[in-house]
N, C-alpha and C positions, 0 to 999 in steps of 0.2 A: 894648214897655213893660210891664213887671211891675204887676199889681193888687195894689197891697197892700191888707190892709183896713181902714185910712183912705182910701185912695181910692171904697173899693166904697162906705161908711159915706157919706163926701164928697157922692158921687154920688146915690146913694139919698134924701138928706134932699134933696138939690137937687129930687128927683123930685118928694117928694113936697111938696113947695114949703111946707115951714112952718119955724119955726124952729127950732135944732137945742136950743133951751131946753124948747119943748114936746113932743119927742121924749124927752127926756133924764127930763121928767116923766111920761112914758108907761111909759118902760122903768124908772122906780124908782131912776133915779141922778140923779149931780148933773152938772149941765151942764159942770160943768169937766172930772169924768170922760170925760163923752163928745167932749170937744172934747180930749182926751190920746189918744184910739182914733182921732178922725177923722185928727190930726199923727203918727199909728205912733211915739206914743211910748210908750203903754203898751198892753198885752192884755186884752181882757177876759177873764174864768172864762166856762167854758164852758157856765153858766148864763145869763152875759149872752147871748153868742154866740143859745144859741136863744130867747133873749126879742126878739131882734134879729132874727133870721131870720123870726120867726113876724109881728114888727111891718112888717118890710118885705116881707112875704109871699116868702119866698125861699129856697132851701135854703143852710144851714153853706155847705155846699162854693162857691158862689155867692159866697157874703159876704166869704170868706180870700181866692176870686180864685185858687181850685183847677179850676173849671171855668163857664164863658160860659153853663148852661144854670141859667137862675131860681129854677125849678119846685120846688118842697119835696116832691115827689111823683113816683112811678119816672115814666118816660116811658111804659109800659103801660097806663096810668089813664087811662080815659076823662075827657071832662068830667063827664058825668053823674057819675061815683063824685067824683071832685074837688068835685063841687058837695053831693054827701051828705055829704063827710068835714067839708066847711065850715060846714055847716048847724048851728049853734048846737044846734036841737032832736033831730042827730042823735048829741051829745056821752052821753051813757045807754048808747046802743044799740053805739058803738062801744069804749067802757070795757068794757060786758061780752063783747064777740066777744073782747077782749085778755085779760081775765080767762079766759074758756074758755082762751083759746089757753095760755095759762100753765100751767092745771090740766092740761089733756092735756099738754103736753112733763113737767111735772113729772111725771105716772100713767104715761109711754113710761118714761120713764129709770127710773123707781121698776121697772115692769115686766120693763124689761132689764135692771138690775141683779138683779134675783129671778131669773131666766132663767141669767143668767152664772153668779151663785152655785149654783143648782140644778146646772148644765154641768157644777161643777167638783166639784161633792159626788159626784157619779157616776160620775167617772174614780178 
């Protein structure tokens, strides 16, 4: 049987045992919207998608019913790291590790493109 994702959505709210009214008020929509995503009649933007994923603690791929494994997080992550990534107080620390990560891929490429250009000035 195919998981579409109204079933996954279906299921999930069943989880978590509330109503799909005070879900609906969680994620910022209206409850009719989301009761149109539970019957696959309409899609949500892929903004809903990870407001959704992140509510039912679950990865995208999880939710569409592309694969059976939950986890929003490679399967290499320990708990410990899973439980710092969660960790309210360590949202700071994580913003700036991505912010680095950005500056250096952006200072590599700026580099390698200086590098190529230099290559080609010399031939």
């Amino acid at each position: 049987m195919e998981i579409t994702l109204g079933k996954r959505i279906k299921q999930l709210v069943g989880e978590k045992k509330v109503r799909q009214q005070q879900i609906a008020a969680e994620l910022g929509i209206n409850a009719s919207t989301l009761s149109s995503y539970v019957i696959d009649y309409r899609e949500p933007p892929i903004e809903k998608l990870k407001k959704m994923a992140e509510y039912f603690d679950v990865s995208i791929d999880y939710l569409t019913g592309y694969t059976q494994s939950r986890s929003p997080y490679p399967p290499h992550l320990s708990d410990e790291a899973i439980a710092f990534i969660k960790d309210p107080q360590n949202q700071m620390y994580l913003k700036l590790a991505m912010d680095m990560k950005g500056i250096i891929i952006s200072t590599a490429s700026q580099k390698e493109a200086f590098n190529s250009e230099k290559l080609v000035s010399n031939e």
